[in-house]
C-alpha positions in Angstrom: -230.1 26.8 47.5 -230.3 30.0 45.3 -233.2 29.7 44.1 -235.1 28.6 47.2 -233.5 31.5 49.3 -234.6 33.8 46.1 -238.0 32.5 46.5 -238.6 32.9 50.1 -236.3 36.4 49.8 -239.5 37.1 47.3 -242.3 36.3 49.2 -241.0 38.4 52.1 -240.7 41.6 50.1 -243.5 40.7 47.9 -245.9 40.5 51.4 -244.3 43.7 52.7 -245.0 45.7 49.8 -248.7 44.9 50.1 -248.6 46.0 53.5 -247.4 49.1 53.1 -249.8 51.8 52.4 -249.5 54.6 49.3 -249.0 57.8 50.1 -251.6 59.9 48.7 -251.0 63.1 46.9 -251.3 65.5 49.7 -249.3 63.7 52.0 -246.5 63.8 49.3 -247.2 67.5 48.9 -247.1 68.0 52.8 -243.6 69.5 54.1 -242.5 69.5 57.8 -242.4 73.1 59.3 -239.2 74.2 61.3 -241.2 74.0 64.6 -242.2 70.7 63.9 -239.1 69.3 62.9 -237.6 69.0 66.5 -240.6 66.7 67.4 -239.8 64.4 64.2 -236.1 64.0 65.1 -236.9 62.9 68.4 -239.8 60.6 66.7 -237.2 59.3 64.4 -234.9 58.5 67.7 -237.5 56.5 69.1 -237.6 54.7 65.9 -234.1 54.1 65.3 -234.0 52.0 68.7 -237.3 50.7 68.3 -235.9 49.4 64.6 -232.4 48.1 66.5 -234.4 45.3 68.4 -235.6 43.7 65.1 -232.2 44.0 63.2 -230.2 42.7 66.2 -233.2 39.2 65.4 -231.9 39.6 61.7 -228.5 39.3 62.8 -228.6 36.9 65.4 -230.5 34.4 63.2 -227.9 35.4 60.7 -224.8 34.3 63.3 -226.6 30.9 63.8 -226.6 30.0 60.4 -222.7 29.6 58.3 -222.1 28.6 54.8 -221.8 25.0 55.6 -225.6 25.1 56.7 -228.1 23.2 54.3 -230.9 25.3 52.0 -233.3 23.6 54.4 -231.9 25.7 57.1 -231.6 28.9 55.6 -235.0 28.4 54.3 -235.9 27.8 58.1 -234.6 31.1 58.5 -237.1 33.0 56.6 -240.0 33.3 58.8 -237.7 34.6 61.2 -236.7 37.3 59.2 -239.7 37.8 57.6 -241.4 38.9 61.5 -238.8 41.3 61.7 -238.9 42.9 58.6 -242.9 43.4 58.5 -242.3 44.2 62.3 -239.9 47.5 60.8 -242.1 48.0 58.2 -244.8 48.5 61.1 -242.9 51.0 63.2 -241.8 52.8 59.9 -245.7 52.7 58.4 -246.5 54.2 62.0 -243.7 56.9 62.6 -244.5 58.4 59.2 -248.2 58.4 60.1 -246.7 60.5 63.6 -245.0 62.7 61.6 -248.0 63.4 59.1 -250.4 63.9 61.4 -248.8 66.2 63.7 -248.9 63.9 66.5 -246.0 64.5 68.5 -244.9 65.2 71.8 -242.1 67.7 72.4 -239.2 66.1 73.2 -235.7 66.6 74.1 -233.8 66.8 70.1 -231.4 64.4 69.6 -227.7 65.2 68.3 -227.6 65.9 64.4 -231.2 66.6 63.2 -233.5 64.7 61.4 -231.2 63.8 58.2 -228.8 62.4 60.8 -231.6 60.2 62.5 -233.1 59.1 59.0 -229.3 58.0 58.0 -228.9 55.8 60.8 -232.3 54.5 60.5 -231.4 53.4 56.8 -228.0 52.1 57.6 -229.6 50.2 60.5 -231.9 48.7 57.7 -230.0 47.9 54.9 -227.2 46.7 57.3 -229.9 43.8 57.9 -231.1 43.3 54.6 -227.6 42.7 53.4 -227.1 40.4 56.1 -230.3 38.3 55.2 -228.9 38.5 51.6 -225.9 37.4 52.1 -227.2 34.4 54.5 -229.7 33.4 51.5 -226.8 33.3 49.4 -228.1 35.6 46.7 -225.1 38.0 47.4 -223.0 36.1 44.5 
């Protein structure tokens, strides 16, 4: 079962990584000025509950599935999760392009700033992945 879940666990983030694009030099180089940064916390709201659809299909394929479930059916699992992580990967590949390229809308500033909105978009992430991991088995 390991090994299976390992494989398709693989081929998801092996497929993802393609899709994501490089930054290039200058974008790396660019830094967000104070009067932006009120539009890119509110950007990064909108892509916190935009990302909270697709972990709560990660989880919910995760609750149907329990330890006494066959590879077959964890392995079932994968293309599930694999839509929903390439569907974050999307939203993330596209808020970052909002944020280089200036092309936000003022908008009412969530609670906490930007490092507060980027922290719950990671724990929102890796709450997932840890889930899939754990349902592949590959947590032992």
């Amino acid at each position: 079962m390991k090994f299976s879940a390992l494989l398709a666990l693989t081929g998801t983030f092996s497929a993802l990584s393609f899709a994501a694009p490089s930054p290039s030099p200058s974008t790396l180089e660019k830094r967000l000025s104070p009067a932006d940064e009120p539009a890119a916390t509110s950007r990064m709201a909108t892509l916190y509950t935009d990302i909270k659809q697709y972990t709560a299909i990660i989880n919910s394929t995760a609750d149907s599935l329990s330890d006494s479930n066959s590879p077959l059916d964890a392995a079932a699992a994968g293309p599930k999760f694999t839509a929903a992580i390439a569907s974050i990967n999307t939203l993330v590949v596209d808020a970052t392009n909002d944020v280089n390229t200036g092309a936000l809308a003022k908008r009412q500033v969530p609670a906490g700033g930007l490092p507060v909105q980027l922290a719950l978009i990671i724990l929102e992430i890796g709450g997932a992945l840890n889930r899939i991991i754990a349902i592949l088995g590959l947590s032992e």
